[in-house]
C-alpha positions in Angstrom: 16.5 41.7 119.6 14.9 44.7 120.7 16.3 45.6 124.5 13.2 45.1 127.7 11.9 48.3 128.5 11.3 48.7 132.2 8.6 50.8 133.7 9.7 54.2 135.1 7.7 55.5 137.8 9.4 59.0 139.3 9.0 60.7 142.5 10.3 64.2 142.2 11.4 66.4 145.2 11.3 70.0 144.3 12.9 70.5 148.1 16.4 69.1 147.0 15.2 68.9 142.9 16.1 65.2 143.3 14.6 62.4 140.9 13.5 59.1 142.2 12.7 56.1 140.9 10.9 52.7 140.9 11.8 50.4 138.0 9.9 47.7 137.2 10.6 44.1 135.5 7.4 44.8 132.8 7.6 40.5 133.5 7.1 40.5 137.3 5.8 42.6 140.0 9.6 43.0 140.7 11.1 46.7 141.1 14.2 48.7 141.8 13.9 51.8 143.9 17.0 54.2 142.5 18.1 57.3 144.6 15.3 57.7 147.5 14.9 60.7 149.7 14.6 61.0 153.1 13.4 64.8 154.2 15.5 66.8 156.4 14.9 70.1 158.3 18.2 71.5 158.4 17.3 74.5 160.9 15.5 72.4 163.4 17.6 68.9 162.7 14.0 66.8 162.1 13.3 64.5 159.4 10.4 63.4 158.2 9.7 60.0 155.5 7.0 62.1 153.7 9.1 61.7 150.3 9.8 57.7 151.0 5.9 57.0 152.2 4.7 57.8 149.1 7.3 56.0 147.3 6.1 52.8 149.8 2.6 53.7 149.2 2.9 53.0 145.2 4.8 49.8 146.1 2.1 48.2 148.0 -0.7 49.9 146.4 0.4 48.0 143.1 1.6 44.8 145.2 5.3 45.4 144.1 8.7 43.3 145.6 11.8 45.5 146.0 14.8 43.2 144.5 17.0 46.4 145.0 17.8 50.2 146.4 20.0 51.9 144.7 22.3 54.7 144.6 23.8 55.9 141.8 26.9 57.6 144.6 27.3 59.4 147.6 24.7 62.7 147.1 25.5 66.2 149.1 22.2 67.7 148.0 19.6 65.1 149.5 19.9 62.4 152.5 19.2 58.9 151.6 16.0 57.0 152.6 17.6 53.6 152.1 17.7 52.3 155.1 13.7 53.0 156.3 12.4 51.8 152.6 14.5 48.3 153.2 12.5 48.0 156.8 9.7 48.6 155.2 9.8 46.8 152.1 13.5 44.7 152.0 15.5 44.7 149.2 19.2 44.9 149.6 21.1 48.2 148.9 23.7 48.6 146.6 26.2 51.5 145.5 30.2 51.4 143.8 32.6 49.6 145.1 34.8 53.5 145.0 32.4 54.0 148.1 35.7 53.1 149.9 37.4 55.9 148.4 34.4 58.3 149.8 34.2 56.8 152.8 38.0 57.0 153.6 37.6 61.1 152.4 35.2 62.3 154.3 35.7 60.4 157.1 38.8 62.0 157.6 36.8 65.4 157.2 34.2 64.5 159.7 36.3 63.4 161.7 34.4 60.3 162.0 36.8 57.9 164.3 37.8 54.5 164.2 34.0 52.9 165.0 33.2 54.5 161.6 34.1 51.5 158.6 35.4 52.5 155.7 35.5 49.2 153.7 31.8 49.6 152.7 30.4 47.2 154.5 26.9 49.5 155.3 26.0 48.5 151.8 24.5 44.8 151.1 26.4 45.1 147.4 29.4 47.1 146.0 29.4 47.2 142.1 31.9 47.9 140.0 32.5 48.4 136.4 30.8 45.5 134.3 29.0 44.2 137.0 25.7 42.7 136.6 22.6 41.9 138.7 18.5 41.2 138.0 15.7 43.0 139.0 13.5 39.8 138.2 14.1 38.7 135.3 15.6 41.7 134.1 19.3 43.0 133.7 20.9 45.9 135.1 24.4 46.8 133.9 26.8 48.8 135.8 29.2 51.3 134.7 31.2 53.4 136.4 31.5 56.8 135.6 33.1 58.5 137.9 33.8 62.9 137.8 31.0 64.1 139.8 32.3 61.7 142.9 34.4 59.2 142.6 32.0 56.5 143.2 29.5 57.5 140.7 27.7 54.8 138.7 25.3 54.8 136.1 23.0 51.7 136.1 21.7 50.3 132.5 18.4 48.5 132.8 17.2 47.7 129.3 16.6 50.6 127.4 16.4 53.2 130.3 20.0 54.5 132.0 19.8 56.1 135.3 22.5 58.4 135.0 22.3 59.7 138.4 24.5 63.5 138.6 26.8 62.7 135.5 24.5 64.4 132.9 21.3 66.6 133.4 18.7 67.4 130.7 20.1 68.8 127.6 19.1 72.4 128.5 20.7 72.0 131.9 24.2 70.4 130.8 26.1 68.7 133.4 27.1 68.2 137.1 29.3 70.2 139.1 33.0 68.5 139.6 34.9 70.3 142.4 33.7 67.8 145.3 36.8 66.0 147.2 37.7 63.5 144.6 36.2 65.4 141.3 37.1 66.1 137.7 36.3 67.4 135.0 38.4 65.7 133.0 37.6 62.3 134.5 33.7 63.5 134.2 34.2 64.0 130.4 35.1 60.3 130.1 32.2 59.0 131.6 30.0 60.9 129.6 31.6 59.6 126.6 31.1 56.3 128.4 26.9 57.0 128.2 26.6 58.6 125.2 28.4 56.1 123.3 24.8 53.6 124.3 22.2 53.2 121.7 20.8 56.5 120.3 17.3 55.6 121.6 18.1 54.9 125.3 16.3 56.6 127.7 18.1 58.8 130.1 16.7 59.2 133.5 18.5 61.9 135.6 19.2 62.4 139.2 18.4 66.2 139.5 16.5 69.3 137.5 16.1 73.1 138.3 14.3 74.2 135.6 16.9 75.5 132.9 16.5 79.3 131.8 13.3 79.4 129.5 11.7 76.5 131.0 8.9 76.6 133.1 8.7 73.2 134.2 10.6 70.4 135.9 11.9 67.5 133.7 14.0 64.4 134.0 13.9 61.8 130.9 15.3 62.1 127.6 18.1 60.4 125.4 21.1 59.2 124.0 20.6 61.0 121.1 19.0 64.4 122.5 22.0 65.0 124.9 24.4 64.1 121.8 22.8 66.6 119.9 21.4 68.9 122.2 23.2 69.0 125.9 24.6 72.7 126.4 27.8 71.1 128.4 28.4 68.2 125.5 26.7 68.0 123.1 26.7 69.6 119.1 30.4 68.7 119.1 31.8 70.6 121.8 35.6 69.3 122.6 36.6 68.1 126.0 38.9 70.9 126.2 35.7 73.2 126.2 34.0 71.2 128.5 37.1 71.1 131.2 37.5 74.9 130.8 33.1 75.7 131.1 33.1 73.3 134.1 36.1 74.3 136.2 35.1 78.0 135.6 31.5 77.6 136.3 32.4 75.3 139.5 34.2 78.3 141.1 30.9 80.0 140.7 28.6 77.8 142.8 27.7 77.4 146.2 28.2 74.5 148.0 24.7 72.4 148.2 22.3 73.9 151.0 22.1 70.0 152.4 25.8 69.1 151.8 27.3 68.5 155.7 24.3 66.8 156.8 24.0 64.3 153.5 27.4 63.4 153.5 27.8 62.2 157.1 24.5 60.2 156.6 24.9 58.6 152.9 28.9 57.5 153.4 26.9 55.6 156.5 24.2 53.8 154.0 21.6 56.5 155.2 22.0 55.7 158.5 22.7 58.4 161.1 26.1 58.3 163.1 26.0 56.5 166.0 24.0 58.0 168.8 26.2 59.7 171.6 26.5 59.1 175.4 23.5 60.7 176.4 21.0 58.8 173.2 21.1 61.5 171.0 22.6 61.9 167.4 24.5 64.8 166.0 25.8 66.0 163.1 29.3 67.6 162.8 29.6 71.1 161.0 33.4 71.0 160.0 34.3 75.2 160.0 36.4 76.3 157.4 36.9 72.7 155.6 34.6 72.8 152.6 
């Protein structure tokens, strides 16, 4: 039996290069949205919903129902616009159960006090490896594939996986691995994990930045392409090369322009941290920690 083949609708960020998607049941006007955006001015501490309107623009435009938002883990590049797409269109929002593991991190890093859960219970669903849930009539798998973060998860929804910062386009490799909770090693398993799916799957990824030579942004291709083609993976490199390219290459990069501010907000469900004594919210800078 051939597998359902949802239809992929992306919003693309070229702020934070982040990939976001509605998924629809092609049997329903049912739809998943999968890693949403919610703008941020770090300089002047604003955000805006310009990313998420138009995202809620296409859903009622085309009379869509939002079963789910998603996140495929925890990002440091991009805050979450979870919470404001469920107000405005419902849906429940779901993310790994190794959330707990995040949460319990950097909430020691922020410093983020006892009022501050760490059980997960911002999140409407935790899922864990094998888990299953519908979007309509359709079926979304769960795997876990942990490296990037701990609480990584790539969902399977017929023939599309959403592969979120595990693998890029095949010109791009991989995600880095040297967050709190990372490895390269551990990262090497889970891409084992997706590229052992059906050659013809299409891979939807959470991030591009243009690899060298290309002049535009991309985010879909497969199985079988980042089998043969991924520079981190793929042609039959070992995992011993991969381990030694990614730890060397990780002590090379900067952290992520948005990373303090996405952190405190997406272990929280996208919600801000509570407002203080005098109604306004802040965000912590810790000096020296990351």
């Amino acid at each position: 039996m051939e597998p359902i083949k949802p239809e992929v609708t992306t919003f693309f960020d070229e702020y934070t290069f982040t990939a976001s998607y509605v998924v629809k049941d092609p049997n329903s006007n049912k739809v998943a949205i999968i890693d949403s955006v919610l703008d941020f001015d770090y300089a002047s501490g604003h955000t805006d919903t310009k990313s998420a309107d138009k995202i809620i623009a296409f859903i009622k435009e085309n009379g869509l129902e939002v079963d789910w938002i998603l996140e495929t883990h925890v990002h440091a590049d991009h805050l979450s616009a979870a919470p404001y797409l469920q107000e405005k269109l419902g849906g429940k929002i779901g993310i790994g159960d190794h959330i707990t593991i995040v949460q319990n991190t950097f909430g020691k890093i922020f410093n983020a006090g006892t009022e501050f859960q760490r059980d997960g219970s911002q999140f409407d669903a935790l899922f864990k490896e094998g888990d299953s849930f519908h979007i309509g009539q359709m079926r979304a798998d769960v795997l876990h594939t942990p490296g990037h973060t701990p609480a990584c998860l790539t969902y399977v929804i017929g023939d599309a996986a959403f592969v979120g910062d595990t693998l890029f386009m095949p010109d791009f490799g991989t995600a880095r691995c040297d967050f709190p909770g990372g490895s390269a090693e551990v990262m090497w398993e889970s891409i084992q994990k997706i590229l052992s799916l059906p050659d013809e799957t299409r891979i939807f990824v959470g991030h591009d930045y243009k690899a060298p030579g290309r002049d535009y942004f991309a985010w879909e291709s497969t199985v079988k392409e980042e089998k043969e083609k991924n520079i981190h993976v793929g042609g039959g490199k070992t995992k011993e090369d991969f381990i030694r390219m990614r730890t060397e290459r990780d002590k090379q990069l900067a952290m992520p322009r948005l990373i303090i501010p996405s952190i405190q907000v997406n272990m929280r469900a996208g919600h801000m941290p509570p407002a203080e004594d005098n109604g306004t919210v802040y965000l912590k800078v810790p000096v020296n920690v990351l």
